[in-house]
C-alpha positions in Angstrom: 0.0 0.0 0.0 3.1 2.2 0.7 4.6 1.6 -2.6 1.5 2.4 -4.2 1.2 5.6 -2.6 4.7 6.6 -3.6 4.4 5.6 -6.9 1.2 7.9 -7.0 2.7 10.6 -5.8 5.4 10.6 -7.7 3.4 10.3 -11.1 1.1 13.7 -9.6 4.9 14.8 -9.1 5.5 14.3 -12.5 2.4 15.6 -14.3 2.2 18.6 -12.0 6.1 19.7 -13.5 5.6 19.1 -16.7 4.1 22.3 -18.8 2.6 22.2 -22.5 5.1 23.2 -25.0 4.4 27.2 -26.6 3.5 27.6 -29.5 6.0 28.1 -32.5 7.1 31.6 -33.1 9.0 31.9 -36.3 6.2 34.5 -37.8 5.8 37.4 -35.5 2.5 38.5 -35.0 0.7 41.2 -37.7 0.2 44.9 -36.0 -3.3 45.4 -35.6 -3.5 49.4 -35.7 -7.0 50.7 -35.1 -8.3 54.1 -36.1 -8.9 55.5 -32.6 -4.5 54.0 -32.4 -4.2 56.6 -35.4 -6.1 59.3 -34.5 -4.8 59.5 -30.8 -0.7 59.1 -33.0 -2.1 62.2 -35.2 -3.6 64.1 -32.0 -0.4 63.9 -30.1 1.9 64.5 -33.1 -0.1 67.8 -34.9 1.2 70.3 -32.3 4.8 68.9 -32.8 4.7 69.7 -36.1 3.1 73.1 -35.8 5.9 73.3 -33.4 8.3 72.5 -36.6 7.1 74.7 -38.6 7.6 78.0 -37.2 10.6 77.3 -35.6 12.8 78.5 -38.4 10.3 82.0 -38.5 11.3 81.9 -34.6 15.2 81.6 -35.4 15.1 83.9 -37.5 13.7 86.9 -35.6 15.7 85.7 -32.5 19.0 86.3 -35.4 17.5 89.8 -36.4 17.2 90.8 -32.5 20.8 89.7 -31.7 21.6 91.8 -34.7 20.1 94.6 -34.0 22.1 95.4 -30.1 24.8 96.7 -30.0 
């Protein structure tokens, strides 16, 4: 009856260790972007750019004013 119980335990033991193989992962998975992932990209990037874009107009008056002292 001993033996038996060992032997039990020991298979549980065995089963409980042992874990299912993953998956195969040679081909990553596809992006999924969504519109509202877009939107919120475009959101956060539009004042950047606006930024961008007058930043030369900026430099350029900041050159005029360092000019212009004496």
């Amino acid at each position: 009856m001993a033996l038996r119980s060992a032997l039990l335990a020991g298979m549980i033991g065995l089963c409980v260790a042992c874990r299912p193989e993953p998956p195969p992962t040679d081909d990553p998975p596809e992006p999924q972007a969504t519109a509202a992932a877009t939107e919120l990209r475009d959101t956060i990037q539009a004042p950047i750019d606006k930024a961008k874009a007058v930043e030369e107009d900026v430099q350029k008056a900041a050159d005029a004013r360092a000019e212009a002292m004496p």
